[in-house]
N, CA, C and O of each residue as an XYZ file, in Angstrom:
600
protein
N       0.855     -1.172      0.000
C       0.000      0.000      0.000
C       0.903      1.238      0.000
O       1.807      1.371      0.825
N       0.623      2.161     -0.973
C       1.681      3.584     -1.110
C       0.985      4.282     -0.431
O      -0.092      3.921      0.043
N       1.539      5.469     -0.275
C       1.393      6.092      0.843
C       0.166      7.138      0.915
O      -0.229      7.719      1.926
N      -0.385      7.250     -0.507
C      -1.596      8.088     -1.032
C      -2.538      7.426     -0.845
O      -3.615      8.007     -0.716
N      -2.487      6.014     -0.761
C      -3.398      4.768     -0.491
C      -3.958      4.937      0.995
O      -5.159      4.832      1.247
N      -2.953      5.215      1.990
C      -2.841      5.444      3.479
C      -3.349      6.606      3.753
O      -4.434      6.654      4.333
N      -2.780      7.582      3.451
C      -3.904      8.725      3.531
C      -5.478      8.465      3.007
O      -6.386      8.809      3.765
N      -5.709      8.029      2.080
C      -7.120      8.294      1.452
C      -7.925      7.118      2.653
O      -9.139      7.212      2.838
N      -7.152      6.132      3.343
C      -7.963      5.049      4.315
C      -8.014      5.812      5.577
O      -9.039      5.912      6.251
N      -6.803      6.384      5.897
C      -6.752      7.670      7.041
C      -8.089      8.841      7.221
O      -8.667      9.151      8.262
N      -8.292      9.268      6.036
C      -9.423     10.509      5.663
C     -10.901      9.229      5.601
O     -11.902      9.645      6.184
N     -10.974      8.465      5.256
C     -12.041      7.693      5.557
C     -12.251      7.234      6.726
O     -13.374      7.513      7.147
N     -11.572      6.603      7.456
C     -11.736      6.034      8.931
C     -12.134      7.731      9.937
O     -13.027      7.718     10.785
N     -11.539      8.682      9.721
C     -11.529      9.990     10.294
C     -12.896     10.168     10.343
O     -13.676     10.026     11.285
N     -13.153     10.632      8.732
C     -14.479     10.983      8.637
C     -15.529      9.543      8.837
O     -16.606      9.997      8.451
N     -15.736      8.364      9.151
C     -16.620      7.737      9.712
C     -16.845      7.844     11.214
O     -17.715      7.300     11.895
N     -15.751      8.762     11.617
C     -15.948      8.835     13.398
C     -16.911     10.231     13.689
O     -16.828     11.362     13.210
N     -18.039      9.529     14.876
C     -19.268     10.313     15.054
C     -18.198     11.204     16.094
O     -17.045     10.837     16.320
N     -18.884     12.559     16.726
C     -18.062     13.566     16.980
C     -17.696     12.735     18.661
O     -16.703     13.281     19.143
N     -18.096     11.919     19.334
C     -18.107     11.268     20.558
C     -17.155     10.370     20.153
O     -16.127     10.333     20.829
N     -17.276      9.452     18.974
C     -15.911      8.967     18.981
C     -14.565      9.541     18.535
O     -13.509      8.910     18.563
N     -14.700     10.695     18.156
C     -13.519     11.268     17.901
C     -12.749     11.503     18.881
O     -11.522     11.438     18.818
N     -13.615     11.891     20.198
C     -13.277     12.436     21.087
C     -12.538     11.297     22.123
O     -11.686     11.560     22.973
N     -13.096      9.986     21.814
C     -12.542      9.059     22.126
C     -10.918      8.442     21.628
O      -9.946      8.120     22.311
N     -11.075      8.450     20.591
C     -10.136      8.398     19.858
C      -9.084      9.291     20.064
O      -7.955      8.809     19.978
N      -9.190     10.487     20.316
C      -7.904     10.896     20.800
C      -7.808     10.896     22.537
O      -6.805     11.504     22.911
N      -8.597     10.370     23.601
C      -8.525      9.567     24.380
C      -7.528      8.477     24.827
O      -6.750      8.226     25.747
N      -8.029      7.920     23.549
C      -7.201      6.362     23.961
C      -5.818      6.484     22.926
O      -4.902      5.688     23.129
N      -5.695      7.460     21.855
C      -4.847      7.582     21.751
C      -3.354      8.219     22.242
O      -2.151      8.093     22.013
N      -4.332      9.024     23.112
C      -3.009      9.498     24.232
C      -2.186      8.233     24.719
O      -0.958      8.157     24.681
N      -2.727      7.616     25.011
C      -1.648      6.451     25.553
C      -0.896      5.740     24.672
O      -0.222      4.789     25.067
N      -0.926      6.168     23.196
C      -0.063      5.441     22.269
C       1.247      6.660     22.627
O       2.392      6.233     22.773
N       1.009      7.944     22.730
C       1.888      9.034     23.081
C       2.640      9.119     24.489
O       3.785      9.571     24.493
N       2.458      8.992     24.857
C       2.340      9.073     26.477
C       3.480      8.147     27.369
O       3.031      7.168     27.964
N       4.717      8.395     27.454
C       5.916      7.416     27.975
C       5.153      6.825     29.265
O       5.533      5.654     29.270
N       4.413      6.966     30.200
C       4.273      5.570     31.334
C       2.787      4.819     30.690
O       2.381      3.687     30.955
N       2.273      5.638     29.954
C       1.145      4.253     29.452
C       1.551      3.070     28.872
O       1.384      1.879     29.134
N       2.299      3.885     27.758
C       3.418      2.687     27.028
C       4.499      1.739     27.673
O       4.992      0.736     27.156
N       4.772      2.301     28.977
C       5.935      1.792     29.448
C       5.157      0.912     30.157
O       5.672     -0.205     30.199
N       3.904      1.017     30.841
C       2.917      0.153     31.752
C       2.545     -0.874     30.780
O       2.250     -1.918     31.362
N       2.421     -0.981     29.084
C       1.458     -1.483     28.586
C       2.794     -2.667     28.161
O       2.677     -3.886     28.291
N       3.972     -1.991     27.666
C       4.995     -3.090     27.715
C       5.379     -3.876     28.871
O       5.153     -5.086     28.836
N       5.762     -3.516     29.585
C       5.684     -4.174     31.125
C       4.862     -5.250     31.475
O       5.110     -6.412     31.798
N       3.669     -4.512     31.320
C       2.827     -5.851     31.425
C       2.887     -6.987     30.561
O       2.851     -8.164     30.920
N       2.979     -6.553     29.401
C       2.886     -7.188     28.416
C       4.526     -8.283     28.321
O       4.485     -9.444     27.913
N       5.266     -7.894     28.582
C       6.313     -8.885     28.785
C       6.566     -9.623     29.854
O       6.968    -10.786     29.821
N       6.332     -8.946     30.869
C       6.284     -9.942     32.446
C       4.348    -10.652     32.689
O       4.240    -11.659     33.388
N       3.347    -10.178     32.218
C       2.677    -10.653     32.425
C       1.955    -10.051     33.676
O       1.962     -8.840     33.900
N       1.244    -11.097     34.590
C       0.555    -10.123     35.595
C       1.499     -9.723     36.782
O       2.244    -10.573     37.269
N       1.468     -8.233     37.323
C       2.366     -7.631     38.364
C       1.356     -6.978     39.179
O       0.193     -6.695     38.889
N       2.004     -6.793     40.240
C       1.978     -5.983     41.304
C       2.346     -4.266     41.211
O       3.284     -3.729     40.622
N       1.375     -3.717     41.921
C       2.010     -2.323     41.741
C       3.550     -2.044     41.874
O       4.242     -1.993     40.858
N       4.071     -1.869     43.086
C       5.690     -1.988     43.461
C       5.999     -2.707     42.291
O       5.947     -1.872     41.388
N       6.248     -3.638     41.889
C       6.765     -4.610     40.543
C       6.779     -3.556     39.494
O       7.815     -2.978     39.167
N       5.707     -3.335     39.014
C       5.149     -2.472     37.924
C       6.117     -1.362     38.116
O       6.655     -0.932     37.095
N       6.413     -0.850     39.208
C       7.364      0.708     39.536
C       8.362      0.626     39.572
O       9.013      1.632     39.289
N       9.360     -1.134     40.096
C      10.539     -1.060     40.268
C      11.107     -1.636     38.351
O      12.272     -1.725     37.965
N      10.028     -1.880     37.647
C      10.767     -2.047     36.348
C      10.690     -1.025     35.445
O      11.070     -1.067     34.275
N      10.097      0.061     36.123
C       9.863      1.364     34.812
C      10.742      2.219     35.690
O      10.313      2.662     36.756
N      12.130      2.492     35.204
C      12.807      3.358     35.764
C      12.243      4.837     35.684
O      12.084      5.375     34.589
N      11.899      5.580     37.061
C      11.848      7.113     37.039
C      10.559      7.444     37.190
O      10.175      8.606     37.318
N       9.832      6.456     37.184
C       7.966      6.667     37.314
C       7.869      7.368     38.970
O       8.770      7.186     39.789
N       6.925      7.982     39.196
C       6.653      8.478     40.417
C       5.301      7.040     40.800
O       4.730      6.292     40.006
N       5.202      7.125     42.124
C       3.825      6.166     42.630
C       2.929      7.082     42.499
O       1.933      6.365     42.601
N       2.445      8.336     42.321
C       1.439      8.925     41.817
C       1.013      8.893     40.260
O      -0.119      8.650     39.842
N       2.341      9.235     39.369
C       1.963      8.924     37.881
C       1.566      7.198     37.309
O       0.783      6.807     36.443
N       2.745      6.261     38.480
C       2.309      5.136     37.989
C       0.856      4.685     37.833
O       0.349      4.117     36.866
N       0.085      5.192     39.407
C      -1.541      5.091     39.730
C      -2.099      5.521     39.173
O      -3.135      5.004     38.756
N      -1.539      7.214     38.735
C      -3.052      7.477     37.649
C      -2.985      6.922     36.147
O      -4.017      6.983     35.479
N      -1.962      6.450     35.653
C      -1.514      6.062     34.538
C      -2.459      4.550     34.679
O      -3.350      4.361     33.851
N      -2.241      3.688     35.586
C      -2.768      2.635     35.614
C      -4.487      2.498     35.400
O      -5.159      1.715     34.730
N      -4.903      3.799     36.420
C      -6.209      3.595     36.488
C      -6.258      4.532     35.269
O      -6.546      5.075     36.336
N      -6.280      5.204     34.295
C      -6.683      5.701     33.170
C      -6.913      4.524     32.067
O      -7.927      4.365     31.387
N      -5.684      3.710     32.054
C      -5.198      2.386     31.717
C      -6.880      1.128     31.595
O      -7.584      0.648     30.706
N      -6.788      1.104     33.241
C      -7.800      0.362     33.218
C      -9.243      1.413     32.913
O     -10.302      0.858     32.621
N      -9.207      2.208     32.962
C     -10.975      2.846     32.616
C     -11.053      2.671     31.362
O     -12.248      2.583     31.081
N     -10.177      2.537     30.118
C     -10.319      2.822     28.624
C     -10.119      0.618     28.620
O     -10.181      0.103     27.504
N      -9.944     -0.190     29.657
C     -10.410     -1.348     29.108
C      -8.829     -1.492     28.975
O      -8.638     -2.669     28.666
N      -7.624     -0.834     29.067
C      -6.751     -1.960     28.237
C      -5.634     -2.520     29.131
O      -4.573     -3.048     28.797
N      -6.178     -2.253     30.446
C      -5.129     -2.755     32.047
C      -6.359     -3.408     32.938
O      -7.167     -2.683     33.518
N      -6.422     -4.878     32.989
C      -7.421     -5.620     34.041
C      -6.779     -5.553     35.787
O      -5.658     -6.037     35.939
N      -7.393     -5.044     36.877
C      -7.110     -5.133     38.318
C      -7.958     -5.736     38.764
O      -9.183     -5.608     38.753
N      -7.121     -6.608     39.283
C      -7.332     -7.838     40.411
C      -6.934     -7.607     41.961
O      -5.932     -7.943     42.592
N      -8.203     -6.842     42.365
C      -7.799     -7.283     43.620
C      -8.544     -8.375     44.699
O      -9.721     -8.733     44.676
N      -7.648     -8.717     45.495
C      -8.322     -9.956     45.748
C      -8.377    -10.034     47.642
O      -8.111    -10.964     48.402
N      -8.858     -8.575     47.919
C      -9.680     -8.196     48.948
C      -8.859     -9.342     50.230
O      -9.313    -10.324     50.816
N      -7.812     -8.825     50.278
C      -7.108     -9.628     51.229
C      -6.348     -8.765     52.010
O      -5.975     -7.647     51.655
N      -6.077     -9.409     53.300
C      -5.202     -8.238     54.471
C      -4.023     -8.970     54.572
O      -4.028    -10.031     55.195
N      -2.660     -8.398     53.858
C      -2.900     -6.939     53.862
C      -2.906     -6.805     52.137
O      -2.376     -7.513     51.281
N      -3.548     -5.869     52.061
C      -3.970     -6.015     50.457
C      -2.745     -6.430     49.458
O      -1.553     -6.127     49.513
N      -3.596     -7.374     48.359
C      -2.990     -7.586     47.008
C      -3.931     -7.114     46.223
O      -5.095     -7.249     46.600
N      -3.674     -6.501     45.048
C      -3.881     -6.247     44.007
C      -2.500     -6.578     43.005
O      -1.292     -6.528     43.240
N      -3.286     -6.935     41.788
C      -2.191     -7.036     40.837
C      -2.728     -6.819     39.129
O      -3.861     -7.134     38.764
N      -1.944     -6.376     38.442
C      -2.320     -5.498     37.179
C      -2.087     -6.464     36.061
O      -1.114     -7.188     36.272
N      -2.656     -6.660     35.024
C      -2.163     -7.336     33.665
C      -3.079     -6.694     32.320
O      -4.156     -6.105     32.408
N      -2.514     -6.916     31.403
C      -2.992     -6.335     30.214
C      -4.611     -7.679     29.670
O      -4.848     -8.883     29.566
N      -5.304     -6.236     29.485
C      -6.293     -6.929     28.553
C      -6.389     -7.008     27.153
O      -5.915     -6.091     26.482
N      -6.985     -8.063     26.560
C      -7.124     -8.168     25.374
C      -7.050     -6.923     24.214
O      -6.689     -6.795     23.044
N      -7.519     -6.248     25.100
C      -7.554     -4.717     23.906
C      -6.224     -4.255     24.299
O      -5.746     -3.517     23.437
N      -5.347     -4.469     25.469
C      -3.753     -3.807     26.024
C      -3.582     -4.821     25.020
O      -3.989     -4.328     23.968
N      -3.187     -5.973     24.830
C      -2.063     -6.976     24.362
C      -2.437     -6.258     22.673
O      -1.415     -5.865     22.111
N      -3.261     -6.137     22.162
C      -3.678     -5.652     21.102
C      -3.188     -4.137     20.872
O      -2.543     -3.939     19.842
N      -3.403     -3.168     21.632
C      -2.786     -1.842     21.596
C      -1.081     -2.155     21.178
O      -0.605     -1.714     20.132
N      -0.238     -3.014     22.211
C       1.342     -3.536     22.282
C       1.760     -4.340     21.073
O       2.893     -4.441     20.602
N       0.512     -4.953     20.614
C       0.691     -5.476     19.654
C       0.983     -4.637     18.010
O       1.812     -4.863     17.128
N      -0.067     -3.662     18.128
C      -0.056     -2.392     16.921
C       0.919     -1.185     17.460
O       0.883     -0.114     16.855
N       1.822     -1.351     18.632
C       3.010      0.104     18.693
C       4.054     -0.915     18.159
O       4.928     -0.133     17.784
N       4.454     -1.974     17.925
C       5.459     -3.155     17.081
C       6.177     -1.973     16.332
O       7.092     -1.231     16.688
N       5.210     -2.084     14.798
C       5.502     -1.691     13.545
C       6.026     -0.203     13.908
O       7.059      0.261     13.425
N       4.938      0.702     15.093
C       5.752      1.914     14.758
C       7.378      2.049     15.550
O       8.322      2.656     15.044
N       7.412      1.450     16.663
C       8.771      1.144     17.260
C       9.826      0.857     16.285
O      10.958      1.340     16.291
N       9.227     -0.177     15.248
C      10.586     -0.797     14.412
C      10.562      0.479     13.708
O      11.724      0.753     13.407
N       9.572      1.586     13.223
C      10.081      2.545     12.350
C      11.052      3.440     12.626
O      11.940      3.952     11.944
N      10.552      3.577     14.313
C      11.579      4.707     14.866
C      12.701      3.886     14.697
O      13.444      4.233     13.779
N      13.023      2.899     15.329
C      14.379      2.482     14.784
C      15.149      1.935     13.622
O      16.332      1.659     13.428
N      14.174      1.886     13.001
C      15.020      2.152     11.582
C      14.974      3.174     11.253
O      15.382      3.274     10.096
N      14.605      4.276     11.770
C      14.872      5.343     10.881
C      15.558      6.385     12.153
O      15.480      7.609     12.060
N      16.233      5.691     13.338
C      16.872      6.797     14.021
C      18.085      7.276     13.686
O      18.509      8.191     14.391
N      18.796      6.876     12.738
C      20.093      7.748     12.004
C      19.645      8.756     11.516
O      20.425      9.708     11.533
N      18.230      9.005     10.877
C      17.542      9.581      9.678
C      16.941     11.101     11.075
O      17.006     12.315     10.884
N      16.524     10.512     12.097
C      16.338     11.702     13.186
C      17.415     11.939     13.559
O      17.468     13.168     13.577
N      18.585     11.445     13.963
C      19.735     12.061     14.474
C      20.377     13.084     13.734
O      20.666     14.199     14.169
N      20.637     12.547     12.321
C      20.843     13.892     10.934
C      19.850     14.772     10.893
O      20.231     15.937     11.007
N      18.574     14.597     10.755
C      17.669     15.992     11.037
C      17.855     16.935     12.088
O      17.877     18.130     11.794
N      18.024     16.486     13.546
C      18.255     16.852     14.350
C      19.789     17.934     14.429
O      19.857     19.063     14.913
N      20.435     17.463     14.051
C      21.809     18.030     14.118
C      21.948     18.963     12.705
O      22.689     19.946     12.726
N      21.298     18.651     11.643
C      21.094     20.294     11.074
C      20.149     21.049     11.389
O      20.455     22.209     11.113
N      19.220     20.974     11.799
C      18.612     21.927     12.708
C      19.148     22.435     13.871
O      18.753     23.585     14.058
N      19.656     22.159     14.455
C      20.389     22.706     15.375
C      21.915     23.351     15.196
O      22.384     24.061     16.086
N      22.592     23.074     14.076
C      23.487     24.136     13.749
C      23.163     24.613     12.799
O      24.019     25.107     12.065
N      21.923     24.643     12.484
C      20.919     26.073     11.526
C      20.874     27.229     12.071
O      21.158     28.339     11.621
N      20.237     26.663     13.772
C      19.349     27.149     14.836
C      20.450     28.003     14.960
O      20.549     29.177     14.603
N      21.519     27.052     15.674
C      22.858     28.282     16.226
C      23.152     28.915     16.015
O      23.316     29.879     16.763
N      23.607     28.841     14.192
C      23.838     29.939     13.142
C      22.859     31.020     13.084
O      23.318     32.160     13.154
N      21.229     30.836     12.935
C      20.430     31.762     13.140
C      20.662     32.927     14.750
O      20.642     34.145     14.575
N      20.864     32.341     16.199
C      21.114     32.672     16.954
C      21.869     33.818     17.231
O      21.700     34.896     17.801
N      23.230     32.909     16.323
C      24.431     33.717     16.385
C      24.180     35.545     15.440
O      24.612     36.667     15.704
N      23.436     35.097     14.513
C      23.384     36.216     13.589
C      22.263     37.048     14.444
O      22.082     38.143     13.911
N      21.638     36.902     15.346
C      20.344     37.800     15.971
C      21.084     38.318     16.732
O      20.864     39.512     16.937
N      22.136     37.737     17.394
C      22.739     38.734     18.791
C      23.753     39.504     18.290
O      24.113     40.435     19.009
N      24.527     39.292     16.816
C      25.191     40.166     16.462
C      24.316     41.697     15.729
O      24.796     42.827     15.646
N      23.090     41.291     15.330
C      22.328     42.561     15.037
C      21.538     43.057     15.931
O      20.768     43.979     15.661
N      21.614     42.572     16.984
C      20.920     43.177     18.199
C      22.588     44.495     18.595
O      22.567     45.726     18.622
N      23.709     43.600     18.816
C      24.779     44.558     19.192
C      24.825     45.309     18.537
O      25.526     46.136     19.120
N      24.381     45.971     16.987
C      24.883     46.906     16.337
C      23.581     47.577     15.743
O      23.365     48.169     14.686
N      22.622     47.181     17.077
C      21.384     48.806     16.997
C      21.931     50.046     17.704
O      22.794     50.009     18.582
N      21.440     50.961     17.312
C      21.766     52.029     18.309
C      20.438     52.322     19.262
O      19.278     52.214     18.866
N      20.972     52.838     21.016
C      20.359     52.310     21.965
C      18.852     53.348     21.712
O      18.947     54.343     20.993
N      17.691     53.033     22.291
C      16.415     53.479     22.073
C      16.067     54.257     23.485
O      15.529     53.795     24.492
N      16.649     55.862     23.174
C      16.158     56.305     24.469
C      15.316     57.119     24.563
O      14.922     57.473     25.674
């Protein structure tokens, strides 16, 4: 499929969404964006079912507040199942649902893109930024050679 092909299925799927699912849709797509949804949805998805603490000590840098609301956003959109199992002193434990293993399943293809194509961002990146500098450099030298506004 070329890439005019992809757009024209893109502009169709768009326009079949009623204005409630749109709104959904970029909903649940936040968590395709979003570094601890993704990092919760892999996690699970490779270890299987965890524990909160578990869940926190394998995602380096998560706070226990972002992990929780990340989780329970997780589970309200259906794609993180909690089990708790009403015991003292409490367990609960987290695993991906059918629609998570399915979400992990469709970020695959775009993961392998970013990495095949991270030489291709590293060169973008680095002429833009000694564009940037060059632009920089030339603003503060015509800033020095206004005369002052009194």
């Amino acid at each position: 499929m070329d890439n005019d092909e992809i757009i024209r299925q893109s502009q169709a799927v768009c326009a079949a969404l009623s204005a409630e699912d749109d709104g959904l849709k970029r909903e649940v797509l936040s968590h395709a964006g979003n570094r601890w949804s993704l990092g919760i949805v892999h996690t699970l998805g490779v270890a299987g079912r965890l524990r909160h603490a578990e869940i926190a000590r394998r995602m380096n840098g998560v706070t226990q507040r972002m992990l929780t609301r990340s989780l329970r956003q997780l589970e309200r959109d259906g794609l993180v199942l909690r089990h708790d199992y009403a015991e003292v002193p409490p367990r609960v434990e987290y695993e991906l649902s059918a629609l998570g293993r399915g979400l992990l399943a469709q970020m695959i293809p775009l993961w392998m893109w970013v990495v095949d194509n991270a030489e291709g961002f590293r060169a973008a990146r680095q002429r833009y930024d000694a564009r940037r500098a060059i632009e920089l450099k030339h603003a503060f030298r015509a800033s020095e050679h206004r005369p002052p506004t009194d």
